[in-house]
N, C-alpha and C positions, 0 to 999 in steps of 0.2 A: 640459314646458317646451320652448319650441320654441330652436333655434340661435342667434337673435338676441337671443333674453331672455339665453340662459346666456352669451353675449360682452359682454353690457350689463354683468350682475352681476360675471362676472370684473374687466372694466373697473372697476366702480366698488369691487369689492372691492383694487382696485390703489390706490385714492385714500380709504381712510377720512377721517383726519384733514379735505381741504378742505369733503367730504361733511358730516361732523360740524359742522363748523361750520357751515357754509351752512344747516341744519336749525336749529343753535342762533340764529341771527339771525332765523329766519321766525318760531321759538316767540315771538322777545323780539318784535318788531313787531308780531305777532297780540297779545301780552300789552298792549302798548303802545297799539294803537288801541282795544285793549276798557275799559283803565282810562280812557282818554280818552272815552270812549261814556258810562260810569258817571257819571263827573265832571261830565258835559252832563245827565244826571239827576237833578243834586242831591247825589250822595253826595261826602265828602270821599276824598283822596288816599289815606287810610290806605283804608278802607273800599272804594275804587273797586277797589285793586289785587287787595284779598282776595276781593272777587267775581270778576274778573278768573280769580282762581288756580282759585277754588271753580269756575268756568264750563271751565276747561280741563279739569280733571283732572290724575293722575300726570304730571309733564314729566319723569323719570326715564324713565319706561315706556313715553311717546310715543315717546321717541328710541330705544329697545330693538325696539320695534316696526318702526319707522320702518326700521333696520340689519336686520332678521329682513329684510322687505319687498325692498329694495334688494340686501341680497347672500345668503349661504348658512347659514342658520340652522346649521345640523351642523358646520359647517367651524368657525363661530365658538365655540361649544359646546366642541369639541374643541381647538380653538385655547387656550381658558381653561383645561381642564385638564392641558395638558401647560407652560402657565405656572404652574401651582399645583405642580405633579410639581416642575419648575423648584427653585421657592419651596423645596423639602420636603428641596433638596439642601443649601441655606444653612441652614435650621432643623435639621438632625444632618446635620454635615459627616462625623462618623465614621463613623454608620450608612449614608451613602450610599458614602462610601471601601470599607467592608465587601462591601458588597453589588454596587457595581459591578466590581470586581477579582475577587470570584469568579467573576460572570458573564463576565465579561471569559478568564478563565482556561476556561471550560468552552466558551465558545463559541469561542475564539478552537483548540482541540485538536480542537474537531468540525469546523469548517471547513476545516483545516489536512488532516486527514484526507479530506473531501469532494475536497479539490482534486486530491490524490492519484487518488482514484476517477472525477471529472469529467475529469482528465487520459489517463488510463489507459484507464475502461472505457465512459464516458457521451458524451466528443468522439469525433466521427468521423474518422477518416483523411482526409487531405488531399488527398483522390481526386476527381475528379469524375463525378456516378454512381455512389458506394460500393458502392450497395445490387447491380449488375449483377457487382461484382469476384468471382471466386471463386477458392481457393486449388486446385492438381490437384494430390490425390496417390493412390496405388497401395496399395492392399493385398490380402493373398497369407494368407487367412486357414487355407489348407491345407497351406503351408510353414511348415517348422517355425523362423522367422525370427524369430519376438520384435521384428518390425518396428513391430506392431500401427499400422499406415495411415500408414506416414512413408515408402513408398518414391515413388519420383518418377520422372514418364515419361522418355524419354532421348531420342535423338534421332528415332528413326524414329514414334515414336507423336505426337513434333509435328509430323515435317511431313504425315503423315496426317492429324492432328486442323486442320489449317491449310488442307489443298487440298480436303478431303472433306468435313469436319465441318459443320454447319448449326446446331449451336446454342452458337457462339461468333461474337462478331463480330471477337475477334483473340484468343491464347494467345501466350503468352511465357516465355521460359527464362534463367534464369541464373544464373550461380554468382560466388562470391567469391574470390578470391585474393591474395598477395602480391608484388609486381610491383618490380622495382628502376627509379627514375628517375635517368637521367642526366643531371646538371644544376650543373655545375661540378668542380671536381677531389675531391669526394668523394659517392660516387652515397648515395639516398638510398632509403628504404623507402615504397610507399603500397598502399592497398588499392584493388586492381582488381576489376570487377564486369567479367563476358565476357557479352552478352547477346546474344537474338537481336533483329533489327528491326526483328520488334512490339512489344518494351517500351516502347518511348516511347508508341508510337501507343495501346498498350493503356491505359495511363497519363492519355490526353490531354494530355501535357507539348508546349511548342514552346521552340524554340530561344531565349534571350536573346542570341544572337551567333551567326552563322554556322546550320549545318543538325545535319540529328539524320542516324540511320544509314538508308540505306535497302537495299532488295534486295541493289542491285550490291554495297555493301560488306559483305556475308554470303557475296559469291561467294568460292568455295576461291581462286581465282585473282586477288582484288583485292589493289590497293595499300594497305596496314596505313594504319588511321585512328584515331583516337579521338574520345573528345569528353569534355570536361573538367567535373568539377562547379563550382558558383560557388565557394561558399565556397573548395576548392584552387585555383580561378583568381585569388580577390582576394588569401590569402596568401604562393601560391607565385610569381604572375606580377605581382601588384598590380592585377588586374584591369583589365589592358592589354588594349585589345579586338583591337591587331594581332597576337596572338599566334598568333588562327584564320590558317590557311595556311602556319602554321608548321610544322614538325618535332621532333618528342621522341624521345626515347631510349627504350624502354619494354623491359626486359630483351634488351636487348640491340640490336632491332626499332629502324628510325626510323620511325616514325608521323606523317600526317599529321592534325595536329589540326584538326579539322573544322567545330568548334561548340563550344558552354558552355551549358548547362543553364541555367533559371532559379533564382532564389534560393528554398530552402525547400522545393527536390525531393529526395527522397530514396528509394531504392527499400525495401520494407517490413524492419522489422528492421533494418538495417544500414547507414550511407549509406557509397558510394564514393568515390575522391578521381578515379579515371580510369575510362571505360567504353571498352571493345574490344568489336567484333563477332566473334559466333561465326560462324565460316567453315567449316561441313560442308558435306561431298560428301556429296551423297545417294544416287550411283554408290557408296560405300563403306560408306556406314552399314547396321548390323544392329539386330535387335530384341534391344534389354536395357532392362532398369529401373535406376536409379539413386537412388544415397545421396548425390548431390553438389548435383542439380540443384534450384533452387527456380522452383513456375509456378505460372504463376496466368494468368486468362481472364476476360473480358469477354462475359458474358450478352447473347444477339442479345433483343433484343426480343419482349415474353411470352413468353421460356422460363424454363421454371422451375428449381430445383435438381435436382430428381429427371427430367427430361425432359433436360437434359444428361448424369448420372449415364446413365442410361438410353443416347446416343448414345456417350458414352464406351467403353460397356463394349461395343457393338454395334462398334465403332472396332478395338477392340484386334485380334481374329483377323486384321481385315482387316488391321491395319502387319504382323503377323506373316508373313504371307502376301507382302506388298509388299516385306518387307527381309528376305529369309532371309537364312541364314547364323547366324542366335544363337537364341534362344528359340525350340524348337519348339511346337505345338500343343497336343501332349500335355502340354506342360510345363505350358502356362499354365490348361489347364484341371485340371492336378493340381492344382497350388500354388492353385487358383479367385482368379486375377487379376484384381482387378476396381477400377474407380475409388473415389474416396472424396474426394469435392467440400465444401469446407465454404466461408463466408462468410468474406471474406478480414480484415474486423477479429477475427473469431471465433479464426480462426489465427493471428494476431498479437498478441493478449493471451493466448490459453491459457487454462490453468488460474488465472491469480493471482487472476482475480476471485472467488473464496471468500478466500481470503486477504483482501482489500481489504476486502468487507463484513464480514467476523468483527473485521476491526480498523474501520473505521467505528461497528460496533456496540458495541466497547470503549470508544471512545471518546463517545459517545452515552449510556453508563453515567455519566461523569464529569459529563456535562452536566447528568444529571438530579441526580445526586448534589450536585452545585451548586446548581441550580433546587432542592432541598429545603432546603440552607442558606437561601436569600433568604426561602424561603417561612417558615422559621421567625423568623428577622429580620422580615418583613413582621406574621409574628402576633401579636409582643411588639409592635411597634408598633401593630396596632390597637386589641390592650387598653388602650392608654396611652390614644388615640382614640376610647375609646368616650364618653364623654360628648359630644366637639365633635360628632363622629357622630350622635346622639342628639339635641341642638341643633338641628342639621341636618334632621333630619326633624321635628321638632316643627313650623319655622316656614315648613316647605312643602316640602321635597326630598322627590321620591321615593326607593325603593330601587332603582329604574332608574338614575335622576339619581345616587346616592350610588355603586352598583357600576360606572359610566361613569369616575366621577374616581378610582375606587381601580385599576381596568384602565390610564384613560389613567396615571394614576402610575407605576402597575407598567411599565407598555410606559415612558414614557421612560427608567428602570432600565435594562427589558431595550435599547433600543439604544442606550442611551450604552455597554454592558455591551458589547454588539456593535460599536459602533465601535472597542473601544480593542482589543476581540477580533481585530477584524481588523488589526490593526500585528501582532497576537501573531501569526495567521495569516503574515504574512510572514517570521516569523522562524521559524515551525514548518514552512514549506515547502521552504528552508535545511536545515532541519534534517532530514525527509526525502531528502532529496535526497544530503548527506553520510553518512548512517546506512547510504544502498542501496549494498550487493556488488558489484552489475551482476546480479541476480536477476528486477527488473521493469522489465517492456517500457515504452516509451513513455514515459519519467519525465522527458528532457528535454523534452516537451510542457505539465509542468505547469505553474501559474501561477494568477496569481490571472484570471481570465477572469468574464466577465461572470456565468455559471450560478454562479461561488464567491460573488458580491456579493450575487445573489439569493439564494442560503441562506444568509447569513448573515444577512442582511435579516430571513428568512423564519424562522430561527433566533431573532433575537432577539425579535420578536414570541411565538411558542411559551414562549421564556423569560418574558417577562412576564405571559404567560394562566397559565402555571402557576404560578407562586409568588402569582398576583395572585388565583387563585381561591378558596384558603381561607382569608382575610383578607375575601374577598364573603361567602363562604358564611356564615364568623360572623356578621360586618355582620349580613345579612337574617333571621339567626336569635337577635338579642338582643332582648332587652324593653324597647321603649322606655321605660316609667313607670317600670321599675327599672336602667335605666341613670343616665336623669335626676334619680330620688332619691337612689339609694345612692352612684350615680358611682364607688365601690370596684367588684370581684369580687362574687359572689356564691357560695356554695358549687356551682350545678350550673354555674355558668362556669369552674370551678376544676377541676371532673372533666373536661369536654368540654376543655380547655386542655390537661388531663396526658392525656386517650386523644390530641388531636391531636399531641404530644408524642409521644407512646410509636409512632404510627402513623411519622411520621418518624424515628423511633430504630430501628425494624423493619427499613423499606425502607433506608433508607440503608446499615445492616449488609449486607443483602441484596447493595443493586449495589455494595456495596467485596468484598464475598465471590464473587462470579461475577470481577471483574476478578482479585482475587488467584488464586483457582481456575488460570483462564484464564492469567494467567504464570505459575504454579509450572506446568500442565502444559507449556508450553512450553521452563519450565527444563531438565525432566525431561529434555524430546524433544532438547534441544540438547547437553546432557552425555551424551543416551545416543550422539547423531552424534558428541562427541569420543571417543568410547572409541571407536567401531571401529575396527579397523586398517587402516589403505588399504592393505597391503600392500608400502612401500617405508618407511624410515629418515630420519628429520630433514629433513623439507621445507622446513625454513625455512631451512637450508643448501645448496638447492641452483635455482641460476639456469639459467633456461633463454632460450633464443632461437633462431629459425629462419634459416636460411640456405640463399636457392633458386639452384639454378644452373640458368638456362633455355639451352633448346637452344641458342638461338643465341649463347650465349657459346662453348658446348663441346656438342659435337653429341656426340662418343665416349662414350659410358659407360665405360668404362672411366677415362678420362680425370678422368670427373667423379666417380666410387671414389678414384682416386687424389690428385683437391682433398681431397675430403674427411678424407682419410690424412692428407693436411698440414697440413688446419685444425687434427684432433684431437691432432696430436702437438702444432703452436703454441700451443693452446690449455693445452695440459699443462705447457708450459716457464712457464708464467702463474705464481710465487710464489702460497703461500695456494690454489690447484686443485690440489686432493689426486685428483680424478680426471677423466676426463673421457669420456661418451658420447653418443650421438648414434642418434634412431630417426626413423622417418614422422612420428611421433605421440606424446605423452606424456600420462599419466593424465589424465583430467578437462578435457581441452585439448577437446572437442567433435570433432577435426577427427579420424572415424574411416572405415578402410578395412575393408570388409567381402570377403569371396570365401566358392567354394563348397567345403569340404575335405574329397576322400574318400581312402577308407583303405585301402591295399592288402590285397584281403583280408579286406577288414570283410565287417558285415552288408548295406550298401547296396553293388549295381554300380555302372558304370560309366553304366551307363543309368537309376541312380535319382539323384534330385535329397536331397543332405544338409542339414544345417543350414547357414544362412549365420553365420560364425565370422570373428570379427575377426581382422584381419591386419595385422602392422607389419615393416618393414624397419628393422632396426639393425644397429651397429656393434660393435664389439668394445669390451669397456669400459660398455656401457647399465649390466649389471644390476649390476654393482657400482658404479658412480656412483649408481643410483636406492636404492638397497640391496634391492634384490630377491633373497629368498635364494635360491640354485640349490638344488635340493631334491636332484637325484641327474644325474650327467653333466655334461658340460661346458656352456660358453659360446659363444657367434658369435666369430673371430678374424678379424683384418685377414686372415691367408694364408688362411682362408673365402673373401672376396671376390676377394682380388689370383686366386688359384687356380679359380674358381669351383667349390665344392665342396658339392654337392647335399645339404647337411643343413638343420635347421630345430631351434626350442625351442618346447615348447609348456606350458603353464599346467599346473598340476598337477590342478586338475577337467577340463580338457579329457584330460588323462588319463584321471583315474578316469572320466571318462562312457563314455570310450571304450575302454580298454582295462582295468579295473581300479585300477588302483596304478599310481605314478608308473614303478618299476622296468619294468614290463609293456611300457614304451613304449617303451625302450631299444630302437634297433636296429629298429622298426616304420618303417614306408614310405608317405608320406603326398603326395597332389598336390593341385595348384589348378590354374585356368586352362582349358585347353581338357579336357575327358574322353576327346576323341577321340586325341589325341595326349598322352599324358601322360607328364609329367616327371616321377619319382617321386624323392623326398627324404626321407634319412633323419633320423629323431628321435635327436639326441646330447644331447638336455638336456631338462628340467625344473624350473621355476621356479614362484617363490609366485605365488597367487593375488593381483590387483590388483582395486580399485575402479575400473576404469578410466571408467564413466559415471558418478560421482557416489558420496560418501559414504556416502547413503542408499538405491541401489542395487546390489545381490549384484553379484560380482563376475563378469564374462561369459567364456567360454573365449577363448583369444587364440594365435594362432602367430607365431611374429619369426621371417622370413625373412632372410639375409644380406642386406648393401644393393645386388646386384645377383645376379639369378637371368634363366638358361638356359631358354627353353620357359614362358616367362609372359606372356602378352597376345598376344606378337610370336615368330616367329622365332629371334629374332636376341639381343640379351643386356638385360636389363631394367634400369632404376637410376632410385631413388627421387633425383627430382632435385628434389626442397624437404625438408631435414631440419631437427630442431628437438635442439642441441647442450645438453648437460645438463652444469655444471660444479657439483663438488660443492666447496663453498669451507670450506678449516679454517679455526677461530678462529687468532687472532693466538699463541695463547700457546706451540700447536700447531708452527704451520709458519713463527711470525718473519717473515710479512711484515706489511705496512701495514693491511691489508686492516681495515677496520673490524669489531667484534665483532659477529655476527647481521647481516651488514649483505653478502649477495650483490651487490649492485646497484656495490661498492663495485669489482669487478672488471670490471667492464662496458667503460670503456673503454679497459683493456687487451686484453680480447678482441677489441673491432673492432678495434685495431692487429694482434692480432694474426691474425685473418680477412683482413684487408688484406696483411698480411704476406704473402701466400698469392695470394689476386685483389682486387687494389685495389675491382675492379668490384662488389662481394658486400656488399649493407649486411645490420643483424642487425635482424631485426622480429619481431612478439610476443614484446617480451624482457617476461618476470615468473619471478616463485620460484614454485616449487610451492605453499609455503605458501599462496601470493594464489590459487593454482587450488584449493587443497583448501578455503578460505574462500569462493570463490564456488560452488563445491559445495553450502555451507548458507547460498544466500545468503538464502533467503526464510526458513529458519526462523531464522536471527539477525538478521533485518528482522522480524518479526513479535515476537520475543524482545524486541529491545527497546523499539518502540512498546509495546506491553502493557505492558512493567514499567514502564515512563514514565507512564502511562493509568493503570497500578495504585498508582504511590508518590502520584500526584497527588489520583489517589480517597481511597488512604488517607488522606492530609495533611484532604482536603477534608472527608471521614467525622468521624476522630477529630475536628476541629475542631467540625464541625455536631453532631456528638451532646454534646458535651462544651456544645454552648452551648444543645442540647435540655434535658439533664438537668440543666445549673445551671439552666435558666428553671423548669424542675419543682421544682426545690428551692426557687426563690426563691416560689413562688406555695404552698408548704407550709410557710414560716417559721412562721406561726401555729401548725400543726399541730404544728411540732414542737418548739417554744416549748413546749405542751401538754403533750406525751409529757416533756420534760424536767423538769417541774415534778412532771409525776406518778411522776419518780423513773427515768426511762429516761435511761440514762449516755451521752453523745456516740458513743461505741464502738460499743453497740447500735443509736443511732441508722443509724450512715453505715456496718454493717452491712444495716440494713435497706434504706437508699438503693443501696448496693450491689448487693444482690439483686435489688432491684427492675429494677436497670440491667443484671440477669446475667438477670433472666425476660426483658425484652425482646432483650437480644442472643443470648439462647439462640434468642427463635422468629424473628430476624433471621437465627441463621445455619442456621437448619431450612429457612427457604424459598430460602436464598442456595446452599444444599447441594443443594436438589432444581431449582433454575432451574440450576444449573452443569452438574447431572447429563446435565438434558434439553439443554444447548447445546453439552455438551461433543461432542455426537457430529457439531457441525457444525465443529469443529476434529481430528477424528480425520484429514482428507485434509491438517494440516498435521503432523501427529505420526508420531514416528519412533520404533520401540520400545517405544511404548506404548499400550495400547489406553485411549482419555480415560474413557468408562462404567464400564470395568470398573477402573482404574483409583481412580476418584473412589469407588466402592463399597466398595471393598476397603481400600483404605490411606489413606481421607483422613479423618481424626477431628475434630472440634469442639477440641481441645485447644489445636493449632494459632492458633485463631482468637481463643482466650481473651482475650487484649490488647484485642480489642473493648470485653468487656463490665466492663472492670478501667481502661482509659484512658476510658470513659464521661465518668466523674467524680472524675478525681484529685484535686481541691479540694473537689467538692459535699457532701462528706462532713466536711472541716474548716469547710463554711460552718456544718453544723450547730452545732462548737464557738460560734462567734459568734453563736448566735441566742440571743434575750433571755431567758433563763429566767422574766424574769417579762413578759413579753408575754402570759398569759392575764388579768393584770389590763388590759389595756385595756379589755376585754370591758366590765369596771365605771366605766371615765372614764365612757360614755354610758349612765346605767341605763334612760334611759328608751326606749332603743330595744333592750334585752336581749330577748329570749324565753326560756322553756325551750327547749334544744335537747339530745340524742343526737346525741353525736361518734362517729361511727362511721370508722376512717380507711379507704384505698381496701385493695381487696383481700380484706377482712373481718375484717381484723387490729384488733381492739377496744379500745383504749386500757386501757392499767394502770398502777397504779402501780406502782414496781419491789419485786420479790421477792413481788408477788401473781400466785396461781396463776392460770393459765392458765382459760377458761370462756367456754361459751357459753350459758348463760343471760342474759336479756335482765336478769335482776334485778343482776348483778354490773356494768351501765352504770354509768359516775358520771354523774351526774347537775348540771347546773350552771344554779345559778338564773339 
């Protein structure tokens, strides 16, 4: 069909109706001049017209031809039966109410889910170039560091990889922090990203106002600038565009603001509200690796991943070399340093995506488990249909033509089902969205986006083809001459009805048993995370918040020891703050300090590299505000820091590893910092072990240094100048103040009064309870916990309902049969016994294969399970008993239908004698018909016999 035919045909398929006519007025004037013709022959009026008719032909079939000719035969065809499908809604409003809301329910959970996963794992980052981006980081697979590939280059290996390097076209560095803005009479908290300035350029971002960072403002020696993100620009300033060339306050710093980002940039993970330039001397920087820095790089053209890896690792000796003074040679070829390059969407989803497809795949159970409801709705309605069916081919359909109108039927089912699925979709991606911890990346991306409309699209069609095909497949497989005579059932349509019956009562058992499976292991893995002990006392009583004092408020340490003395005494005078402490870093908060600690005297010198051991600066008051028990020795004290007095506490495994038993440690001599000049600190304490990464991760060795220490980094005197204050709050009944019951946050701003109290300038940021840190600890497995149980109660609902309406269609299609059996003296009892059983042999080998598909899937949920192993688990302790209610809610009524069936319903038989036969009733299974309290027998002579 060439281009101008198929624009004809659309065209005039735009104008049926004048088309239609216009053919009906040529038939009538053709009609008209012929009986005219006739009439000039002799014949009368009557007779002219009827040769007339006899001389045309079909005028129905002309005009059908005529329409086939002119527009698109398929289109119209298809056209007709999804107006009959139409039709089929008004002819059972109920049946369609039925059947469209479950689809509606299955599709609209599968969708909902997709968009999750299209959001997350299937959109790409909003990069331009993606595929070039690559995430740099360091791994040390000979040090004993449990870093496994998270350590990250520092300064000396970028600007190495920046002046020398050849297969990046720019590398970028930056880190996140909390930064106070000055911005009316009370300063206020925001997150700062300090980058260098190639991140823009690595990015492809350009400025929406003013410029982005360049060289000069990286110089150690330039004028403090910024540049502002949009969204803080439209709420903080109103998206005033005279702001650029203005001045800000940024702890402490006046900064010229430079520029403003455009809308919808964000740098990966994290967006910032302010960007600072990093301003290294290169005259001063050493070679070290870092736990702070986040980088990533820009692929030069045909290089590949491994041929950067490859330049990288060739890179390293040479910054070592370039910037002594830290990492020697030897070090890095003990520790074997070496890069560990991955694709930067790769490193910014992580792990979740098992997570997403295991729950995709749950939910994809439900779908079908729905799509098997329809399909058994669709099969009672075709038996209804088998004679018009039967009609239907008689008087010329084929079984093409006939399995055409039962697909298009079924399809417009499946996407009315999907339209309304998709409203449900919008309120399940809500619902996503409130359910998440903070566990999965990328979640404010999702949405319904065009790939969601396509699957669902693509969704509801699949819906249709499947419920629409065993409904064909009978169709094509009944007898037409015995459809059209008997127009009932026949006995082998009554067997193939209860196997296709029984086939749906299997599977559907099957995927509600893999979903339930599937959230009972999940329950398992989330009660077994609540029992463990994180190691501190009632979380949910104690509030936390950081408070940074930058240099340039208060340069002294000292100075800034002794704020801090003032906050924690203000903060104590607080009613309802039973205590009060303050460290670097608090459990499960992410934000962790690493060093290298050897042991006076130990097994490793001074010249061996030890394990890297987490390390935090605290206050006097932490561990018993956290409730950390002291195990043996004292605590950090304010006259520790006012004095500086060279002690330390260290974790009670970081004992046993190292010296024995907690007591062994008393009184031992432990440093950090430089090995060449070492500060030696004694151990006066021992505390419980903490979960400090996470719930479900062992808890790691830790040391807490006083909050300013002698001979660390510098010289000169050290002090952690961003702390995060822990206020442990009694109930009302306790301590008689105001303070709401369970309700930390209730103190809140009494604490900035009373912070203020102290330095007006100091606002309080990442305030949360511990509780909310120890909750997003297991944030994916109480996001995956309750999608499943939702996916599961729903399957259930949708299960017990569909077999409940399998096994009454079986009961209803066996009334005769057991009309039969009750006349022949079998009691109701024995009856909806046997229906019972029948309903306990199918859900037994429903939950045989529901048991061995869970077994086999279970081990694709073992990387979300905590505690428990999902195979050997499911082997061991998971029994059929459980699952009973299956084959027991089958048919709670199907059993009292028996009561109501007609005990004499085997004389129908005799209304029509003359279409009786001799026949043997044999009923299914091989269970022989008796009368009651006749012995049991398989001799064929003990049949009755019915004339």
């Amino acid at each position: 069909m060439t281009p101008r035919l198929m624009m004809n045909r659309l065209l005039d398929a735009l104008r049926q109706k004048p088309l239609d006519e216009e053919f009906d007025e040529e038939i009538q004037a053709h009609l008209e001049m012929a009986v005219e013709d006739y009439i000039l022959h002799g014949l009368s009026a009557e007779e002219a017209e009827a040769a007339a008719r006899r001389d045309f032909g079909h005028v129905e079939r002309a005009k059908e031809r005529h329409r086939d000719v002119r527009g698109f035969a398929a289109v119209d065809h298809i056209a007709r039966h999804i107006r009959f499908g139409l039709f089929s809604f008004r002819r059972r409003p109920g049946l369609a109410a039925v059947a469209v809301l479950t689809l509606a329910l299955g599709i609209g959970a599968t969708s909902a889910v997709f968009s999750v996963v299209n959001g997350v794992l299937l959109k790409p980052l909003s990069y331009e170039r993606l595929e070039d981006l690559v995430a740099v980081w360091l791994t040390a697979p000979g040090a004993p560091t449990g870093s496994e590939g998270q350590l990250s280059p520092g300064e000396a290996l970028y600007f190495t990889a920046r002046e020398e390097g050849r297969a990046f076209e720019e590398i970028g560095l930056w880190n996140t922090h909390r930064v106070a803005i000055a911005r009316g009479p009370e300063p206020e908290a925001a997150v700062a990203a300090s980058v260098t300035p190639d991140v823009f350029p690595l990015f492809r971002v350009a400025a929406s106002y003013g410029r982005l960072f360049r060289d000069a403002d990286a110089a150690p020696a330039a004028a403090p600038t910024a540049v502002l993100d949009y969204g803080y620009w439209l709420s903080r300033f109103g998206g005033d565009p005279t702001v650029v060339g203005n001045d800000l306050r940024v702890d402490g710093t006046e900064r010229r603001i430079i520029g403003v980002l455009p809308a919808g940039f964000s740098l990966p993970e994290r967006r910032a509200d302010i960007y600072l330039p990093h301003q290294w001397d290169p005259a001063r920087t050493i070679f070290t690796v870092s736990f702070t820095y986040r980088a990533v790089a820009r692929l030069a053209p045909d290089v590949t991943l491994e041929q950067a890896s490859a330049e990288l690792a060739r890179l390293i000796p040479v910054s070592v070399e370039q910037f002594p003074g830290g990492m020697k040679l030897e070090g890095i070829e003990m520790i074997e340093l070496g890069p560990n390059l991955r694709p930067l969407k790769d490193d910014v989803v992580g792990d979740v995506g098992n997570a997403l497809w295991v729950l995709l795949g749950g939910v994809a159970l439900v779908f079908l488990i729905a799509c098997a409801n329809v399909a058994n709705l669709f099969l009672v309605r075709a038996e209804e249909r088998r004679r018009e069916i039967a009609v239907r081919s008689a008087i010329g359909a084929s079984r093409s033509q006939v399995a055409a109108q039962l697909f298009a039927e079924s399809a417009v089912y499946g996407l009315t089902g999907g339209a309304i699925g998709l409203l449900l979709t919008i309120s399940g991606v809500r619902l996503l969205k409130t359910l998440d911890p903070g566990g999965i990346p990328r979640l404010e991306e999702v949405g319904l986006h065009p790939p969601v409309f396509a699957f669902t699209f693509a969704t509801s069609l699949l819906a249709g083809l499947l419920f629409g095909l065993l409904p064909v497949i009978r169709v094509g497989r009944q007898n037409l001459a015995t459809a059209l005579r008997d127009g009932g059932r026949t006995g082998s349509q009554d067997r193939r009805r209860r196997v296709n019956g029984g086939i749906i009562v299997v599977c559907q058992t099957a995927l509600v048993l893999v979903l339930l499976v599937a959230a009972g292991l999940m329950i398992r893995s989330f009660l077994a995370l609540r029992a463990v002990d994180v190691g501190f006392a009632e979380p949910a009583e104690l509030l936390t918040f950081r408070v940074r004092i930058p240099e340039a408020q208060i340069a002294d340490p000292r100075e800034v020891a002794l704020t801090y003395e003032r906050i924690s005494h203000s903060l104590q005078a607080i009613p309802g703050v039973a205590s009060v402490g303050a460290s670097s870093s608090v459990t499960m908060d992410g934000a962790n300090r690493t060093g290298l600690i050897w042991i006076e005297n130990g097994a490793l010198g001074l010249d061996e590299l030890p394990p890297v051991t987490r390390i935090k600066w605290i206050t006097e008051g932490y561990f018993e505000t956290m409730g950390i028990p002291l195990v043996v020795g004292r605590s950090i004290s304010w006259s520790d820091i006012r004095d500086d007095v060279p002690v330390g506490v260290v974790t009670e495994n970081f004992a046993r590893l190292n010296f024995g038993t907690a007591a062994a440690a008393l009184g031992r001599r432990v440093t950090t910092g430089d090995p060449a000049r070492p500060a030696w600190r004694e151990i006066v304490g021992v505390v419980g072990d903490i979960r400090n990464d996470g719930v479900d991760l062992p808890a790691p060795p830790v040391v807490y240094w006083p909050l300013t220490m002698l001979g660390y980094q510098t010289s000169g005197l050290f002090v952690s100048r961003s702390m995060i204050f822990a206020l442990r709050v009694e109930s009302p009944s306790s301590s008689g103040s105001e303070v709401p019951a369970g309700d930390p946050f209730g103190t809140l701003a009494a604490a900035q009064q009373a912070v203020w109290s102290v330095n007006p300038s100091l606002p309080l940021s990442d305030v949360q309870t511990m509780e909310g840190l120890v909750e997003r600890s297991m944030a994916r497995t109480s996001f995956m916990l309750s999608m499943l149980l939702i996916a599961a109660t729903v399957a259930l609902g949708l299960g017990v309902v569909g077999i409940y309406g399998v096994v009454s269609n079986i009961v209803s299609v066996r009334r005769r049969e057991i009309g039969i059996r009750m006349s022949l003296g079998a009691s109701p009892l024995e009856v909806g016994r046997m229906i019972l059983r029948e309903g306990m042999v199918l859900a037994g080998i429903g939950i045989a294969i529901g048991l061995t598909v869970a077994i086999a899937l279970s081990r694709q949920l073992s990387s979300l399970l905590y505690g428990i192993d999902g195979p050997a688990h499911l082997r061991g302790g998971c029994n059929s008993r459980y699952r009973r209610f299956d084959g027991r809610c089958l048919c709670p009524r199907s059993p009292r239908r028996c009561d109501r069936s007609d005990e004499h319903s085997p004389p129908r038989l005799n209304r029509d004698p003359a279409r009786m036969t001799t026949m043997y009733l044999t009923p299914p299974h091989g269970n022989r018909l008796r009368a009651a309290g006749a012995p049991r027998t398989t001799k064929r002579s003990h049949y009755r016999r019915l004339p």
